[in-house]
N, C-alpha and C positions, 0 to 999 in steps of 0.2 A: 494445255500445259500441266493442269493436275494430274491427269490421266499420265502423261507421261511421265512424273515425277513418283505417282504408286508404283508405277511399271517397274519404274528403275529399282526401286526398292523391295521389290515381292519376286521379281526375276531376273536376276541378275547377268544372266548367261542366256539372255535369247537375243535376236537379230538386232532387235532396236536398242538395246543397251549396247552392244557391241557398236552398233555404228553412233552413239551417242559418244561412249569415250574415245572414238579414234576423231570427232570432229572435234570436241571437248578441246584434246591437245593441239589442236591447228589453229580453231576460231573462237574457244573461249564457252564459258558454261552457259549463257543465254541462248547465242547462237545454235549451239547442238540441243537444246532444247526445244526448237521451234523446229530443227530437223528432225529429229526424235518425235515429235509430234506429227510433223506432215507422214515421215515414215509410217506411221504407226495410221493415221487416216487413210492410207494409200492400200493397207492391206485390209483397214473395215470398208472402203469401199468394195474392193477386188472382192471380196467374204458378200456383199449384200447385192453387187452387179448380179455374182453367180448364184444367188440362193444358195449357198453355204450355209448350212447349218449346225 
């Protein structure tokens, strides 16, 4: 949740902000925040599955 809450503040214009306020106006600022989080886990997975570096 912190993680996500820098994100949103330090970048404002990348994928998971963006999908943070389109859920925001649907289901409310907690909710997009635990999506915004999974989001944002789903791509440090993807990043450490493939040895991304």
């Amino acid at each position: 949740m912190e993680c996500v809450q820098i994100h949103l503040i330090n970048d404002p214009d990348s994928e998971i902000s963006e999908a943070y306020r389109r859920i925001k106006t649907r289901s409310g600022s907690n909710k997009a925040k635990i999506a915004a989080a999974r989001h944002l886990l789903r791509m440090i997975y993807y990043i450490l599955k493939r040895n991304m570096t």
